[in-house]
BAVO-767273 format. One record per residue (C-alpha): residue number from 0; x, y, z. Coordinates in steps of 0.25 Angstrom, whole numbers, plus 5000, padded with zeros to 4 digits. Example, Ala and Ser with C-alpha at 12.3 -4.5 7.8 and 13.67 -1.06 7.14 Angstrom:
<atoms>
@n: 0, east: 5049, north: 4982, up: 5031;
@n: 1, east: 5055, north: 4996, up: 5029;
</atoms>
This chain:
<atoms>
@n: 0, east: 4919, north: 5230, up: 4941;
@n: 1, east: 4906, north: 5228, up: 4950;
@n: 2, east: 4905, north: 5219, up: 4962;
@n: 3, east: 4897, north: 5210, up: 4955;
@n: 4, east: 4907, north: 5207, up: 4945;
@n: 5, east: 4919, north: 5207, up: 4954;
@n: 6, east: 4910, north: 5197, up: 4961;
@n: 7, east: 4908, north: 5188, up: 4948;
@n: 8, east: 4923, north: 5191, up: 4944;
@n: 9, east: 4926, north: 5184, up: 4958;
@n: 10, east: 4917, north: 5173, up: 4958;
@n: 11, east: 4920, north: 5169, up: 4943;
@n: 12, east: 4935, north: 5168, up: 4947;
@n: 13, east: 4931, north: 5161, up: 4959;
@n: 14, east: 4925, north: 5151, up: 4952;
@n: 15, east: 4936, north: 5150, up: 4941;
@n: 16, east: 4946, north: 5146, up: 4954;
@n: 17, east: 4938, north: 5134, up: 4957;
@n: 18, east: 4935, north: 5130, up: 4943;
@n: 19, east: 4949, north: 5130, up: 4942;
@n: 20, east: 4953, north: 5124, up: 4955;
@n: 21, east: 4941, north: 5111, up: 4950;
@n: 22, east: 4946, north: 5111, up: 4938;
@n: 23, east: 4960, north: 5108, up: 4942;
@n: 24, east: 4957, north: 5098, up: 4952;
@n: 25, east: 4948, north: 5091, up: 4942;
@n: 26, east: 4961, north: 5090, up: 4933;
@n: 27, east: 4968, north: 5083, up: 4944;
@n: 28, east: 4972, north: 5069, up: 4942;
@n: 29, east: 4963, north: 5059, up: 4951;
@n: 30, east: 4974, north: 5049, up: 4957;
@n: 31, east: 4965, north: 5039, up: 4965;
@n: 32, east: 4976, north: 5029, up: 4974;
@n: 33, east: 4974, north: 5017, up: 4981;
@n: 34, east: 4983, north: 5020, up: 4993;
@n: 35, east: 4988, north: 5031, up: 5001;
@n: 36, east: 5003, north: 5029, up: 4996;
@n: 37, east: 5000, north: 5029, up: 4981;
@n: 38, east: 4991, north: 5043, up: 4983;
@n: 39, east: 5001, north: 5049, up: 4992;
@n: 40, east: 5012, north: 5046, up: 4979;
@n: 41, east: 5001, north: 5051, up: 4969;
@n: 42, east: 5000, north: 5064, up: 4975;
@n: 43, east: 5015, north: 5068, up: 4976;
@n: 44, east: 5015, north: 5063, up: 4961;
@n: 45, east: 5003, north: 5069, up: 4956;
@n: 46, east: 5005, north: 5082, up: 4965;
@n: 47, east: 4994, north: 5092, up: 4960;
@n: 48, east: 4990, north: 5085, up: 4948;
@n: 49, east: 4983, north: 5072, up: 4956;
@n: 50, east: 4972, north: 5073, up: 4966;
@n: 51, east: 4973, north: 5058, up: 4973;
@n: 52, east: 4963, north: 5051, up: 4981;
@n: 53, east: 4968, north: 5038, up: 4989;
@n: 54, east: 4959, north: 5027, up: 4990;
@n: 55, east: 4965, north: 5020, up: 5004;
@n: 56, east: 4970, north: 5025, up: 5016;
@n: 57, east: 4983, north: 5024, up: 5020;
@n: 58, east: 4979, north: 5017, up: 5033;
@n: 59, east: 4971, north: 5007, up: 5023;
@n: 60, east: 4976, north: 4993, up: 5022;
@n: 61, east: 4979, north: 4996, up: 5005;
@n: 62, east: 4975, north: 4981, up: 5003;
@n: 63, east: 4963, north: 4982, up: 5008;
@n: 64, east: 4954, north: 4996, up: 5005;
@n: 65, east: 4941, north: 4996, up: 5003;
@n: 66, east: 4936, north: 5000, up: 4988;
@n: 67, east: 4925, north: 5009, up: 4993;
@n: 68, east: 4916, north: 5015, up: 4982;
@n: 69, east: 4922, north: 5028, up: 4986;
@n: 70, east: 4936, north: 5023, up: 4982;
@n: 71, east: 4929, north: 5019, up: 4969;
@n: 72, east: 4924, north: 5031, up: 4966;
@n: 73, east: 4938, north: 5039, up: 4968;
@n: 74, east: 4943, north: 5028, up: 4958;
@n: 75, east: 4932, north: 5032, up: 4948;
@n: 76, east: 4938, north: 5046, up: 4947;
@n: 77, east: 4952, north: 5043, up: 4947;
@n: 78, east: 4962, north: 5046, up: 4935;
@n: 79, east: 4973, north: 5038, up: 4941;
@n: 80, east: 4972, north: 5027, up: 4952;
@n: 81, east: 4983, north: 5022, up: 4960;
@n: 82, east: 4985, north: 5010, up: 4965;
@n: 83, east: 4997, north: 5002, up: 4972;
@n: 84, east: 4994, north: 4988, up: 4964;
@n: 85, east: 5002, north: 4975, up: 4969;
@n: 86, east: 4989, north: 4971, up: 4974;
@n: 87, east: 4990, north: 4981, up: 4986;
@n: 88, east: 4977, north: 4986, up: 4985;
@n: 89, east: 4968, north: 4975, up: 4983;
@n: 90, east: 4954, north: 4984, up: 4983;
@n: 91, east: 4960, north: 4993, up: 4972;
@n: 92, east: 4956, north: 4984, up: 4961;
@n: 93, east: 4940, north: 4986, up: 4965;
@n: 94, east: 4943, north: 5001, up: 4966;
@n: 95, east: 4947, north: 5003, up: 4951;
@n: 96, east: 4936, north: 4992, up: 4947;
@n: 97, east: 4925, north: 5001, up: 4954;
@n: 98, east: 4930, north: 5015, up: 4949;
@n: 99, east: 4926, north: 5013, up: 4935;
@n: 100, east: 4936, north: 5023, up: 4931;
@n: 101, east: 4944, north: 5017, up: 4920;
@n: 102, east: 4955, north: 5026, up: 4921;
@n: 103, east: 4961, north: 5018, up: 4933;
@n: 104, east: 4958, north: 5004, up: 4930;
@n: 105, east: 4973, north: 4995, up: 4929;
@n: 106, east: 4979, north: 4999, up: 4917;
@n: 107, east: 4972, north: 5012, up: 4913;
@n: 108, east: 4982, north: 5023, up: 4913;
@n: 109, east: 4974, north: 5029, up: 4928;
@n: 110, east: 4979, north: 5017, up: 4935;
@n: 111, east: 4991, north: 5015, up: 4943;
@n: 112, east: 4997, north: 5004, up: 4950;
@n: 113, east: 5008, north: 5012, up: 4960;
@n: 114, east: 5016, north: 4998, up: 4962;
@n: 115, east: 5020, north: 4996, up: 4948;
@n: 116, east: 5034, north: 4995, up: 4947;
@n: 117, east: 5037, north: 4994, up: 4963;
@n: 118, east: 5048, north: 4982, up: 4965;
@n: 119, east: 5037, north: 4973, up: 4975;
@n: 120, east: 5041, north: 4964, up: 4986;
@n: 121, east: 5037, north: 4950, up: 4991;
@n: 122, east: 5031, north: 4946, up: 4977;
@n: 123, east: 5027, north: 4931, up: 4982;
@n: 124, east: 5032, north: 4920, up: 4975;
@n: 125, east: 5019, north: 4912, up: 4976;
@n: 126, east: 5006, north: 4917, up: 4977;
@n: 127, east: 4996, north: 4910, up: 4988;
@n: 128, east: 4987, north: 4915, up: 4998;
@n: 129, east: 4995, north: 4906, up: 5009;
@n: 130, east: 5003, north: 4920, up: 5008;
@n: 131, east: 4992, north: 4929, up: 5014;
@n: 132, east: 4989, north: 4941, up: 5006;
@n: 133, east: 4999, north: 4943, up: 4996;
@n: 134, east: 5002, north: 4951, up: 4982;
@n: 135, east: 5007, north: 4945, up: 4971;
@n: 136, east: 5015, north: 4955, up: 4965;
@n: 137, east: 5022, north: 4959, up: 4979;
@n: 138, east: 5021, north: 4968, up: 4991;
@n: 139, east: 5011, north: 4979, up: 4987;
@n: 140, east: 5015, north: 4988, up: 4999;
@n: 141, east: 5025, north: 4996, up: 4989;
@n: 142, east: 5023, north: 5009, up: 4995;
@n: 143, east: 5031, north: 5007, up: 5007;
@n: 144, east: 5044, north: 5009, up: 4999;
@n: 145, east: 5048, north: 5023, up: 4996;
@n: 146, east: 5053, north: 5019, up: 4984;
@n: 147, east: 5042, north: 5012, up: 4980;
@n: 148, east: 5035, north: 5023, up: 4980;
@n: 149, east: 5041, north: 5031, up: 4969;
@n: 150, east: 5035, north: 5019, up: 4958;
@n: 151, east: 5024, north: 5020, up: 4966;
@n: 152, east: 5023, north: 5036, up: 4962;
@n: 153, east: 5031, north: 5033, up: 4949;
@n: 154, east: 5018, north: 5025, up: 4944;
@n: 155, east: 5008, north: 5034, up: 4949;
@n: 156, east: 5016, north: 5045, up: 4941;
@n: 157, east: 5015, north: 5037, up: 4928;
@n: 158, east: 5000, north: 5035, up: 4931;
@n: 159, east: 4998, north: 5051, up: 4932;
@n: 160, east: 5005, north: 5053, up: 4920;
@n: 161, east: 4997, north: 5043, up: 4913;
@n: 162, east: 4983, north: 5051, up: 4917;
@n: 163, east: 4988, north: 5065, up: 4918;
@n: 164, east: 4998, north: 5068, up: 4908;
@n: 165, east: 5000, north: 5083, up: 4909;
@n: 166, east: 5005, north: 5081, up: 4924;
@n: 167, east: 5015, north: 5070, up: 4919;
@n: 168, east: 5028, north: 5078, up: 4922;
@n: 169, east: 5022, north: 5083, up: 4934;
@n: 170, east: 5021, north: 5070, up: 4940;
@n: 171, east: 5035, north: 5065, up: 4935;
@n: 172, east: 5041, north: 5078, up: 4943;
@n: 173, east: 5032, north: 5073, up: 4955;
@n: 174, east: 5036, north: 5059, up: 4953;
@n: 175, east: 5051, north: 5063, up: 4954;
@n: 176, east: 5049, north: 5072, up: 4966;
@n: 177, east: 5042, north: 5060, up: 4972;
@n: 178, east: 5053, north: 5051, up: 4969;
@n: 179, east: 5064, north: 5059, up: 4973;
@n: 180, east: 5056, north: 5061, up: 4987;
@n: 181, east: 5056, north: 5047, up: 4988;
@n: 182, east: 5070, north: 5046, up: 4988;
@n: 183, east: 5075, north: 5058, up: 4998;
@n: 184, east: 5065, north: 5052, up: 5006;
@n: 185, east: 5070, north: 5038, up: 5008;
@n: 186, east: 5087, north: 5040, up: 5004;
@n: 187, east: 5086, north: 5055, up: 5010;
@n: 188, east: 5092, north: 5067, up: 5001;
@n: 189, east: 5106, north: 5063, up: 5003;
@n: 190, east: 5108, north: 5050, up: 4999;
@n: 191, east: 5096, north: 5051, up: 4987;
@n: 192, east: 5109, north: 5063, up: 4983;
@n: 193, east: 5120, north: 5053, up: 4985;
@n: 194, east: 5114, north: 5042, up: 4979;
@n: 195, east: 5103, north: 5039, up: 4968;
@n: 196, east: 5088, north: 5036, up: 4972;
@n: 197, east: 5087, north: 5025, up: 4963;
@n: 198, east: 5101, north: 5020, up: 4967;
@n: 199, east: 5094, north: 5021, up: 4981;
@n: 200, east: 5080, north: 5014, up: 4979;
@n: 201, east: 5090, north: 5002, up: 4971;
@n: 202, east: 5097, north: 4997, up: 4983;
@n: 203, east: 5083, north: 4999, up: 4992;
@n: 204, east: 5077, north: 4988, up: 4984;
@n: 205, east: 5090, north: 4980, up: 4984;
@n: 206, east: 5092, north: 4980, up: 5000;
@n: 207, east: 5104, north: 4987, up: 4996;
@n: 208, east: 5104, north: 5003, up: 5000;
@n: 209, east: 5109, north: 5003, up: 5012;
@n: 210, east: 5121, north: 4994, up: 5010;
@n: 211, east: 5125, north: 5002, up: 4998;
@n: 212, east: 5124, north: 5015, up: 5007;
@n: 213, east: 5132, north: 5009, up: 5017;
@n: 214, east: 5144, north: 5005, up: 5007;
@n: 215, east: 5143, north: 5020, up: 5000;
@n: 216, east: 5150, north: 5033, up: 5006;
@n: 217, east: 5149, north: 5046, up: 5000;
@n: 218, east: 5158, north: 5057, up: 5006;
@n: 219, east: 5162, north: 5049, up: 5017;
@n: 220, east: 5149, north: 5042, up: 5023;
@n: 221, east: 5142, north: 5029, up: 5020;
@n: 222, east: 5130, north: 5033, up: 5009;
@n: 223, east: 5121, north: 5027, up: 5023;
@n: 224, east: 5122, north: 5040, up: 5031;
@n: 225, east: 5116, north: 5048, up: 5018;
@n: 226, east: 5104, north: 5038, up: 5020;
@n: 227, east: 5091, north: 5048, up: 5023;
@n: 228, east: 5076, north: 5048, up: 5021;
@n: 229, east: 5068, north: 5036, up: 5026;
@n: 230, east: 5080, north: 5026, up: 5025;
@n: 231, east: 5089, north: 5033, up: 5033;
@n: 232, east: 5077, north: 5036, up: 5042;
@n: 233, east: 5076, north: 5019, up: 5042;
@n: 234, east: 5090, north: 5015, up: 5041;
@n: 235, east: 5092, north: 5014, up: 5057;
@n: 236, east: 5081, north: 5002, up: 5058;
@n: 237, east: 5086, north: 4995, up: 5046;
@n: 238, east: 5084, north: 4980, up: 5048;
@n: 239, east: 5074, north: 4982, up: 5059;
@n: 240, east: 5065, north: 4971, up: 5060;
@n: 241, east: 5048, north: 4974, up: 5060;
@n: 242, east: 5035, north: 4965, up: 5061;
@n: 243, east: 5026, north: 4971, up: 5051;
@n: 244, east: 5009, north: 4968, up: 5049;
@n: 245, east: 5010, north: 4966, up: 5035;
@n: 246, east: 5018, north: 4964, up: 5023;
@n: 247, east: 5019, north: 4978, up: 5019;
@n: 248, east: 5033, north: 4983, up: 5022;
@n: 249, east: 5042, north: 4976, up: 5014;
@n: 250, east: 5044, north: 4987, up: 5005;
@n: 251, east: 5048, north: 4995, up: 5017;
@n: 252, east: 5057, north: 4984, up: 5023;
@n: 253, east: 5064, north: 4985, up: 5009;
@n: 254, east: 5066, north: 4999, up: 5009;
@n: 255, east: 5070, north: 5002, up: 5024;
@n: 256, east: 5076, north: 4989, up: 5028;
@n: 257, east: 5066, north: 4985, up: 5038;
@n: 258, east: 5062, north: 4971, up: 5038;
@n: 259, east: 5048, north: 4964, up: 5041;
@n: 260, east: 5051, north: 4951, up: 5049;
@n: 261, east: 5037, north: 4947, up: 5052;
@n: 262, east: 5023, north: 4952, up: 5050;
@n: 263, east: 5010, north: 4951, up: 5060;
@n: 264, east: 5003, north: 4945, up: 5047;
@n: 265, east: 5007, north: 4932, up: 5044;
@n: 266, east: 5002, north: 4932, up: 5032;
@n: 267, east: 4999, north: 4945, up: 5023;
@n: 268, east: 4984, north: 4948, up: 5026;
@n: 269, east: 4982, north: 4937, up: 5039;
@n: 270, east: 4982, north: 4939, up: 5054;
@n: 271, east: 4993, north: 4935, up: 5063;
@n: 272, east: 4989, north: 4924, up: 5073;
@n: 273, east: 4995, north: 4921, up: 5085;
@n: 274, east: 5005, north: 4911, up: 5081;
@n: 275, east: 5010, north: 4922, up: 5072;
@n: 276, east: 5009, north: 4933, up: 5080;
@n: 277, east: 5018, north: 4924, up: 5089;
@n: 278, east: 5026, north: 4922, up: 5080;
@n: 279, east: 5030, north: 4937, up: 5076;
@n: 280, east: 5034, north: 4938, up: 5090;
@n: 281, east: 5045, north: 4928, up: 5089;
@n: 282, east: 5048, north: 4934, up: 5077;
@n: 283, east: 5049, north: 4947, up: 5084;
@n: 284, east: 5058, north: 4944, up: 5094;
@n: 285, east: 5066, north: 4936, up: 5084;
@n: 286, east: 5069, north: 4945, up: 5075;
@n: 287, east: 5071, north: 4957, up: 5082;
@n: 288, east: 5058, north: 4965, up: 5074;
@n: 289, east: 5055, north: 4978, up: 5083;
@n: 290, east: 5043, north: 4984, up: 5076;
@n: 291, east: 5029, north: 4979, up: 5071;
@n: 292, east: 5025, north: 4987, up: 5060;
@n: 293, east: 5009, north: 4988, up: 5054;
@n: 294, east: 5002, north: 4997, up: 5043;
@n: 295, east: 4990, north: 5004, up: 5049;
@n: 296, east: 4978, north: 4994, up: 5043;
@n: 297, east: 4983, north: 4984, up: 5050;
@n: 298, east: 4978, north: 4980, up: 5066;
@n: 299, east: 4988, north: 4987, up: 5076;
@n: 300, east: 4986, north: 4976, up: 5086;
@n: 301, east: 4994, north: 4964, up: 5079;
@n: 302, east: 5007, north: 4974, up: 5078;
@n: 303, east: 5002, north: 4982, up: 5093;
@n: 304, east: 5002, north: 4967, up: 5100;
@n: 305, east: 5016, north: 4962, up: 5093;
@n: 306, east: 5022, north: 4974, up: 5097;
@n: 307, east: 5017, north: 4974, up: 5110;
@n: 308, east: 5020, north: 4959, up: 5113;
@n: 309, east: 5035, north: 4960, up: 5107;
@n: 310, east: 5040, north: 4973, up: 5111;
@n: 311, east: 5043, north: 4977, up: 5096;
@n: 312, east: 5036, north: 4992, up: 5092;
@n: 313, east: 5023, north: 4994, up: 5084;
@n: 314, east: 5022, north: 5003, up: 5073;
@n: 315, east: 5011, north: 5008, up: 5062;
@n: 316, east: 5017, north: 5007, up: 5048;
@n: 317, east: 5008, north: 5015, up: 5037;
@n: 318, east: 5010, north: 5008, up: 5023;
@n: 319, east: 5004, north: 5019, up: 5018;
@n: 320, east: 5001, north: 5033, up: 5017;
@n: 321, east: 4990, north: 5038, up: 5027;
@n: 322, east: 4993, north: 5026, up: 5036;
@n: 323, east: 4996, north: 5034, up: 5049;
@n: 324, east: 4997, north: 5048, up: 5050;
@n: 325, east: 5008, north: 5057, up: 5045;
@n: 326, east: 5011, north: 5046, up: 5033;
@n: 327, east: 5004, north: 5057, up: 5024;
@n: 328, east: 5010, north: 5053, up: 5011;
@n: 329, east: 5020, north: 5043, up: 5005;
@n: 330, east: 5032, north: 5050, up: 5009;
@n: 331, east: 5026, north: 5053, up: 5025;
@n: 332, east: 5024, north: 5037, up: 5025;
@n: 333, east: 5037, north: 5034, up: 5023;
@n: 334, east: 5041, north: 5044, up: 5033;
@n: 335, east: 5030, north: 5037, up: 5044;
@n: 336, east: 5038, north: 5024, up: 5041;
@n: 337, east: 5050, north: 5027, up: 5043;
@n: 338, east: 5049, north: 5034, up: 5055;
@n: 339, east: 5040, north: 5024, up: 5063;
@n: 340, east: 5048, north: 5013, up: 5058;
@n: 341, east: 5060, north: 5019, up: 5064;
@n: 342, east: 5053, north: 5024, up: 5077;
@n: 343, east: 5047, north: 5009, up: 5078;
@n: 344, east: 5063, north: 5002, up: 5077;
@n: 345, east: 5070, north: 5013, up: 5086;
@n: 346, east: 5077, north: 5005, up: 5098;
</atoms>
């Protein structure tokens, strides 16, 4: 074989490589989410077969993004698009409006809304703007319960199946292992052994679990000391008492049993005033509350100046994947939370 053949032998397999390697990117499945949480889900369910794009940052206020033409344009190339729903993301709608892609619009089998399903919170009674900002079908910020999060990633599942077919028992076996994650990571290895998840995520939601953990042995020690993961990690600051920014946390009070006395808003969406202000700090010293919590997108200053004139700690909450550093995926979040919330309560 001459040179010049080795040479053209070498370039034709060179170039067969990347023809291959274009190819099988092009073949990928274009998951295009609204928010940090929902793409960080999408990946570890998609794994290999997805490529996902994230329109919002995770230190973005999610009610509130700007539907920038590039947004649009990701939108228009989408295959399947993610979005919370429960009226979280109030700029979404302009989004699938300006894509021109019908694949994604509500209804068409590229759409998803993550929330489906999730048992919400605070549904109001009556609807009125007297009430600040509020959502008709709930509290929207579902993604701060871990177990939230596996119908979050069951729906984005159904919606891959829907548009990719040929991966369908790929993502029920990354769906599962996303699932059981879950569970070690909030219960711990040993009591998800002892006792059944779903048993588990039953008396969460009921205020029951750890009641029901205290009243069981097995070989001779309360259920309680087998509790690991992020709730044994949370189960010394139980019934700690917290000022928060904004309503976001009650899905998180549910699950960690923390509870929200009072909030620098008055109102969802309005700006404290003095007399308020004033009166969180009755409300403080009443109470006993010993942390002020806020997301990153809101001012620092109301919660820095509470802090500062009540002697209780200051601590930056992320809502959502990306919000500070090292809460690198929907798992790392979780893991940010719970320790700065148990660093924020020590004595």
């Amino acid at each position: 074989m001459t040179t010049m053949t080795k040479r053209s032998t070498l370039a034709a397999l060179l170039l067969a490589v990347i023809v291959a390697g274009v190819a099988s990117a092009a073949e990928k499945v274009r998951v295009v989410a609204t928010l940090t949480d929902l793409a960080s889900i999408a990946r570890f369910v998609g794994g290999d077969r997805v490529d996902v794009t994230c329109l919002s940052k995770g230190y973005e206020d999610p009610h509130y993004v700007l539907p920038t033409p590039s947004l649009i344009v990701e939108a228009n190339r989408a295959d399947l698009y993610v979005e919370m729903g429960l009226e979280l993301e109030i700029w979404s709608e302009r989004v699938l409006e300006g894509s021109r892609n019908p694949r994604i619009q509500v209804g068409a089998p590229g759409h998803v809304f993550a929330a489906e399903g999730v048992p919400t919170l605070e549904k109001p009674a009556v609807l009125t703007r007297a009430q600040g900002d509020i959502h008709p079908f709930g509290n929207p910020h579902v993604n701060l319960s871990p177990m939230n999060g596996k119908i979050l990633a069951a729906n984005i599942a159904a919606g891959l199946k829907r548009v990719d077919a040929a991966g369908s028992e790929e993502y029920d076996r990354n769906l599962k292992a996303f699932e059981d994650r879950v569970d070690r990571s909030l219960f711990g290895d040993e009591l998800v052994r002892l006792v059944k998840p779903e048993q588990l995520e039953r008396l969460v939601r009921a205020g029951k679990l750890h009641d029901y953990l205290e009243s069981k042995e097995y070989q001779g020690k309360k259920l309680a000391t087998r509790l690991g993961g992020w709730m044994g990690k949370m189960r010394g600051v139980r019934g700690a008492k917290l000022i928060a920014h904004h309503k976001n946390w009650v899905y998180f009070e549910r699950d960690f049993g923390v509870e929200v006395v009072g909030y620098i808003e008055p109102k969802p969406g309005l700006t404290p005033s003095p007399a308020h202000v004033s009166a969180l700090k009755d409300l403080i010293a009443k109470s006993g509350a010993r942390l002020v919590i806020h997301a990153p997108y809101y001012p620092a200053s109301y919660a820095q100046d509470l802090a500062a004139e009540t002697g209780i700690v200051e601590v930056t909450m992320p809502t959502l994947v990306g919000g500070v550093p090292g809460a690198d995926d929907t798992f790392a979040l979780f893991d940010v939370l719970t320790d700065r919330m148990v660093a924020g309560l020590k004595p």
